[in-house]
C-alpha positions in Angstrom: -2.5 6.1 -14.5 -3.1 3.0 -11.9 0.0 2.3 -10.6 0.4 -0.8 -8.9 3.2 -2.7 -6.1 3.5 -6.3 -6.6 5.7 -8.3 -4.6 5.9 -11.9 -3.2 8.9 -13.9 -1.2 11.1 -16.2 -3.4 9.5 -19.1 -5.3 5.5 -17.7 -4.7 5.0 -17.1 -8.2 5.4 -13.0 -8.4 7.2 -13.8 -11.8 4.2 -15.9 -13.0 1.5 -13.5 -12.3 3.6 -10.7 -13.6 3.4 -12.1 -16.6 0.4 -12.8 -16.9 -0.8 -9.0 -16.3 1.7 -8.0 -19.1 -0.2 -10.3 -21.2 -3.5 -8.6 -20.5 -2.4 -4.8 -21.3 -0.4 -4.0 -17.8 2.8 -2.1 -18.6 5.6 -4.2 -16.3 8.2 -2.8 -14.5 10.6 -5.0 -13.7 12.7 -3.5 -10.5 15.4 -7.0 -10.9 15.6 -6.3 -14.5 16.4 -2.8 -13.8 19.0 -3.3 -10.9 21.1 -5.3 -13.9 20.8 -3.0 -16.7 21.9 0.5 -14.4 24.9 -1.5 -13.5 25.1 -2.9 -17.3 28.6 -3.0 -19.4 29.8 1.2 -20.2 26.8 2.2 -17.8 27.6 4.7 -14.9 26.5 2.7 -12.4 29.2 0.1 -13.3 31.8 2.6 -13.2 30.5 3.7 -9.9 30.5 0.0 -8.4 34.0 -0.2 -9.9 35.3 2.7 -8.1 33.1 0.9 -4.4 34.6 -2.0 -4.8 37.2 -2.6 -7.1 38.3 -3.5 -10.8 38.2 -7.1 -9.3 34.4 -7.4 -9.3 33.9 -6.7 -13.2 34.7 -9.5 -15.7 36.7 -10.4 -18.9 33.8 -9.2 -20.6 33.3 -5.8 -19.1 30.4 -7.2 -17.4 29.8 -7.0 -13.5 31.2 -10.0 -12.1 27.8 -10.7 -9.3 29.8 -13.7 -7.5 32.6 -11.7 -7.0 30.5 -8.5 -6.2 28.5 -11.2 -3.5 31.7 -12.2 -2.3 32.0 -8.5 -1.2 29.2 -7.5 0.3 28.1 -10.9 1.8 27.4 -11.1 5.6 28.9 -7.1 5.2 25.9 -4.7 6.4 28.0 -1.4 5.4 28.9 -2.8 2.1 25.7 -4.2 1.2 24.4 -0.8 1.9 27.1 0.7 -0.1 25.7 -1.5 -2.9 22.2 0.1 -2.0 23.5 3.4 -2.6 24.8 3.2 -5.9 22.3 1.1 -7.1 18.6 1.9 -5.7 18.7 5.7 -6.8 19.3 4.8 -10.5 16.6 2.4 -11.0 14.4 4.6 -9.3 15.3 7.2 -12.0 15.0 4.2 -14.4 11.4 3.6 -13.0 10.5 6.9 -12.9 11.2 7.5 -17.1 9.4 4.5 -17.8 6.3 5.3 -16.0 6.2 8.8 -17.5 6.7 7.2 -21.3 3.2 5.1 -20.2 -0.1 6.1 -21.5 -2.5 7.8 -19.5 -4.8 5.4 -19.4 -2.3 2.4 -18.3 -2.3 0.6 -15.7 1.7 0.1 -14.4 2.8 -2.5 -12.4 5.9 -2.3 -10.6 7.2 -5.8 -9.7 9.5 -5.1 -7.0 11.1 -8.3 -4.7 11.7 -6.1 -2.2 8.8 -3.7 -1.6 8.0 -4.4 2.0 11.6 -4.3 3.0 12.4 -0.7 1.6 9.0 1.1 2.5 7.5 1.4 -0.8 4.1 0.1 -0.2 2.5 3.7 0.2 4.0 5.0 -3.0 1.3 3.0 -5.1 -2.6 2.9 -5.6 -2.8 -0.7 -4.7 0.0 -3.5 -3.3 -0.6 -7.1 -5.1 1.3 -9.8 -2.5 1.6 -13.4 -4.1 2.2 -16.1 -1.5 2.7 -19.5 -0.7 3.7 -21.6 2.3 6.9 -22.3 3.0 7.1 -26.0 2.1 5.4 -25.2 -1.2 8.1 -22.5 -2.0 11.1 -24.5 -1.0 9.6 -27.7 -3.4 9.2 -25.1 -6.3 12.9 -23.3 -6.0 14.7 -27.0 -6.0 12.5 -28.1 -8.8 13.1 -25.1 -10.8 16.1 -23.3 -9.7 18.5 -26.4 -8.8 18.7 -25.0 -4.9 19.2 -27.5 -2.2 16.6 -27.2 0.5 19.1 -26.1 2.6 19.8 -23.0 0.5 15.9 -22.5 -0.8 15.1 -22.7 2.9 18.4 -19.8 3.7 17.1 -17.6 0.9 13.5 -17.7 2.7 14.6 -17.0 6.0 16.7 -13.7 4.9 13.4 -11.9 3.5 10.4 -10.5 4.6 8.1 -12.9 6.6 4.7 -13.8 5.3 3.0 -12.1 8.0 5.1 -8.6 7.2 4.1 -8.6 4.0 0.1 -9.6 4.4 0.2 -6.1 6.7 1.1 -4.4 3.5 -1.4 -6.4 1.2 -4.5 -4.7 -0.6 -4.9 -8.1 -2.2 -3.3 -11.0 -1.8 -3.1 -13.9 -4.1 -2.9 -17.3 -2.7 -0.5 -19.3 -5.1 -0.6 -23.2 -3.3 -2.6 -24.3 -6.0 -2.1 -25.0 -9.8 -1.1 -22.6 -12.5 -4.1 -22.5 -13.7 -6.0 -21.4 -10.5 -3.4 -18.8 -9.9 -4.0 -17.3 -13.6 -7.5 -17.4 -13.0 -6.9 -15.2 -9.8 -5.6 -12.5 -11.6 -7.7 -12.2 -14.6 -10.6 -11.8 -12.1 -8.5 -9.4 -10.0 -7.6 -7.7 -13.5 -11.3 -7.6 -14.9 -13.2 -6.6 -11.1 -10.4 -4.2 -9.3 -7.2 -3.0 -11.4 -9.4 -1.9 -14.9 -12.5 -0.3 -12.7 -9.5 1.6 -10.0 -8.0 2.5 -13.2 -10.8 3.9 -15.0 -12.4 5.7 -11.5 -9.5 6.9 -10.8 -9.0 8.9 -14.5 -11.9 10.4 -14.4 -12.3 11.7 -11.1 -15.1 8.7 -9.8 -15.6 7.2 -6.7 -16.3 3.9 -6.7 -19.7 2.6 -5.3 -20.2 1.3 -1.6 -22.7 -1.4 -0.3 -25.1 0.5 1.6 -26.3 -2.3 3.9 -24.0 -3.0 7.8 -21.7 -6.1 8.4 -20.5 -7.5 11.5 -17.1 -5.6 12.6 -14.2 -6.6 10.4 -10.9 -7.4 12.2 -9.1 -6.1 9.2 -10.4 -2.6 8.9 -8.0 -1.2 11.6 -5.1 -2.3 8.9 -6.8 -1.2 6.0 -7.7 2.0 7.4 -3.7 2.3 8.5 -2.9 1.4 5.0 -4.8 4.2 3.2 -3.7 7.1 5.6 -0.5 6.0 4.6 -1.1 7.1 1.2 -2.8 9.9 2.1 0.4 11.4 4.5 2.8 10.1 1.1 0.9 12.4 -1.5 0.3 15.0 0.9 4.1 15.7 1.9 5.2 17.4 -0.8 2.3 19.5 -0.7 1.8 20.7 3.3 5.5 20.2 4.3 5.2 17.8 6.6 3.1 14.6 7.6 0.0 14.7 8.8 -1.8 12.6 11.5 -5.0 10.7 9.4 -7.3 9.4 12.0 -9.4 6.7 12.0 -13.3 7.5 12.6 -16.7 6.1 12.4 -17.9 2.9 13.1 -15.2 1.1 11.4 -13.1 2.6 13.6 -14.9 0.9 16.6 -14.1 -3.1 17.1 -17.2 -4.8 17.5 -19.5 -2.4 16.1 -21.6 -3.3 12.9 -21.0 -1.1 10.0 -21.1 -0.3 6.5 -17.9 -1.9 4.7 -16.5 2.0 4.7 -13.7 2.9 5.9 -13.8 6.5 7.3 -10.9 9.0 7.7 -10.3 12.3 9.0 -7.5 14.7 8.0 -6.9 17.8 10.1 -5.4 20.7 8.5 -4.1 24.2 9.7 -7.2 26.8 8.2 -9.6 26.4 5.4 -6.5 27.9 2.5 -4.5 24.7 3.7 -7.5 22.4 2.7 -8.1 24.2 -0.4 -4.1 22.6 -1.6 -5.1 19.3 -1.0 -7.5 18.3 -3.7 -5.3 17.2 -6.7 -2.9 15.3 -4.6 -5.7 13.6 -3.0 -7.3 12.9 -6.8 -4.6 11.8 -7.8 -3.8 9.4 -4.8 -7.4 7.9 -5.7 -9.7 10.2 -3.3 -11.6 12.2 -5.7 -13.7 14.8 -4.4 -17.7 14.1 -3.7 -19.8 16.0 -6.0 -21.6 19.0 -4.2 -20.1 18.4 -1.1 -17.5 20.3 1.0 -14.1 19.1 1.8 -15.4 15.6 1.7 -13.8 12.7 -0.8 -14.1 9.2 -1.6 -12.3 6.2 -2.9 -11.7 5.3 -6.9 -10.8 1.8 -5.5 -13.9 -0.5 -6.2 -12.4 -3.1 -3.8 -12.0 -0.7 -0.7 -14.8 1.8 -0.3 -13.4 4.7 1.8 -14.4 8.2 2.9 -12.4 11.0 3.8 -13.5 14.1 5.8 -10.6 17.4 5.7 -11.4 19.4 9.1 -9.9 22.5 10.5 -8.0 21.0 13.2 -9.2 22.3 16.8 -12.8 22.8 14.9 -15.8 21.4 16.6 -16.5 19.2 13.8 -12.9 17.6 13.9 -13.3 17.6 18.1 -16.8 15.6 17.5 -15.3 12.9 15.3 -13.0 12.0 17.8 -14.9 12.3 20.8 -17.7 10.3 19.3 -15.6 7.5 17.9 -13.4 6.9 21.7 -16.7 7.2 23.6 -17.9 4.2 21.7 -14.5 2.3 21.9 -14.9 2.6 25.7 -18.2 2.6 27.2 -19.7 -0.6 26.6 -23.2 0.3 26.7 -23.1 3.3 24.7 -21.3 1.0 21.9 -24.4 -2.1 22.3 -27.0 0.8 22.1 -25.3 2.5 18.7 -25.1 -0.9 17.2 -29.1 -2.1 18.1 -29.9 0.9 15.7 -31.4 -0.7 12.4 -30.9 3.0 10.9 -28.2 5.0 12.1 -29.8 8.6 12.9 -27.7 11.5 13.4 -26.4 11.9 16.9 -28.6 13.3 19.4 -28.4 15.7 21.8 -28.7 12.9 24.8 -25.7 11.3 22.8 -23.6 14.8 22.6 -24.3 15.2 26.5 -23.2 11.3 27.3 -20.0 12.0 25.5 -18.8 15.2 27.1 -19.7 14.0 30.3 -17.8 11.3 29.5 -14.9 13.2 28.2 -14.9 15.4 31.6 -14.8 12.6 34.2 -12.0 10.9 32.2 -9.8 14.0 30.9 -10.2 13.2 27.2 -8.5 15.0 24.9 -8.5 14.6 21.4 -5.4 12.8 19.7 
């Protein structure tokens, strides 16, 4: 199954398209719902707030008492932490039971207020952010939720800034406009991304690239960061420890034309350590590339990505690395590379320009 982060700062419209991708087939995981009904009346998690904090903070009808609970843990970083601790494991077993009860084929969106703030971005396929300037947020909570602008503009300020959150997004959906506009936004994201990742990604396909170069994109570098991200998450529990993804190719050099592919390396210990890799990597979206060797590609028909597993120390992983820094720092070499209307295989009077390069600076790989 696809599964899916969205998130958004306070009066964006997260609820709005949320609901909207329940209402074409998305099974909705509600992280605020979920943080209420652990903590629910009889529940556990209640009695385990209780015994934090005190009988005080539960009601006359064996409710949690949330002003009283505020009152608590307000402008108090140990107890709002406290809180955390009770609170954040159980709906993460919550989450965890309703995502297995989902069809295979489902597509699973976890709507989650906070998912830039607690690190969760690399735990899914793809990260929705919905956002909207700050004016246009402020206008919507004291239309909607009675605030004053005092305390729309308070709630604002305590959470993630816009610019935090667009270094996390896969997609984000610009929400200044009307309704209407925004709904159309996610039906197309809905029809052209999330049902084709969803599909690839079942049955093992990578998703097609453009074949043709484009001028340098200033946000490969942060997609590229992104995806290795993923990569290091699914691979944990399976090597033991995290693993450096690097960067290569041309879309790993600023200013040099290239296809709209992101290319990444991972080094491993020995060829039995790349042979553990393959589900994880399926399953976090890189499926293997028929007939060839330790090589994989993206199910994500909105990011086209490549990923190469080397031996570390190998000459192959050495060349990547060599290749892409030469070109990152000598000019000339980089204008040459990027004149060529077909990119040949590297020659031998490129090989010898690098290592000489690589001697007179002390390059080593990293």
């Amino acid at each position: 199954m696809l599964m899916v982060g969205l998130t958004g700062g306070i009066g964006a419209g997260k609820s709005a398209v949320s609901a909207r991708l329940r209402e074409l087939g998305a099974v909705i995981i509600d992280s605020d719902v979920l943080a209420r009904e652990v903590v629910a009346a009889g529940t556990e998690g209640l009695a385990a707030v209780v015994d934090a904090f005190g009988a005080e903070v539960v009601g006359a009808d064996g409710e949690l008492d949330r002003p009283a609970l505020g009152a608590k843990v307000f402008g108090d970083e140990a107890a709002r932490r406290r809180l955390e601790q009770i609170i954040h494991p159980r709906v993460r077993t919550r989450s965890a039971e309703l995502t297995a009860a989902a069809a295979p084929d489902a597509i699973v969106v976890n709507d989650v207020p906070l998912l830039v703030e607690v690190g969760l971005a690399q735990t899914f396929h793809l990260v929705v952010v919905v956002e909207a300037d700050a004016a246009t947020r402020i206008a919507r909570l004291v239309r909607t939720r009675g605030m004053a602008e005092e305390q729309a503009t308070a709630r604002i300020a305590a959470q993630a800034s816009d610019e935090v959150r667009r270094s996390a997004a896969d997609v984000l959906l610009d929400n200044t406009g009307s309704l209407d506009e925004l709904l159309a936004k996610v039906d197309e994201l809905w029809r052209a991304r999330l049902r084709p990742y969803e599909s690839n990604l079942r049955n093992h396909r990578i998703a097609a690239a453009d074949e043709g170069l484009v001028e340098s994109q200033a946000e490969w570098p942060a997609q590229a960061a992104r995806l290795a991200a993923r990569i290091r998450h699914a691979l944990r529990p399976v090597l033991g420890r995290d693993v450096p993804v690097a960067h290569i190719g041309p879309t790993a050099v600023p200013e040099l034309p290239a296809r709209d592919e992101i290319e990444l390396m991972l080094p491993v210990a020995s060829p039995a350590e790349a042979d553990k890799v393959n589900d994880a990597l399926a399953a976090a979206g890189l499926p293997p590339r028929p007939g060839a060797v330790r090589a994989y590609g993206s199910a994500d028909p909105g990011r086209p990505a490549g990923l190469q597993v080397r031996v570390e120390g190998s000459a192959e992983w050495r060349s990547a690395l060599l290749m892409r820094d030469f070109l990152r720092t000598v000019a000339p070499a980089r204008a040459r590379h990027a004149t060529a209307v077909v990119r040949e295989p590297w020659s031998d009077a490129d090989v010898a320009a690098a290592e000489q390069w690589a001697a007179a600076t002390g390059w080593t790989p990293a």
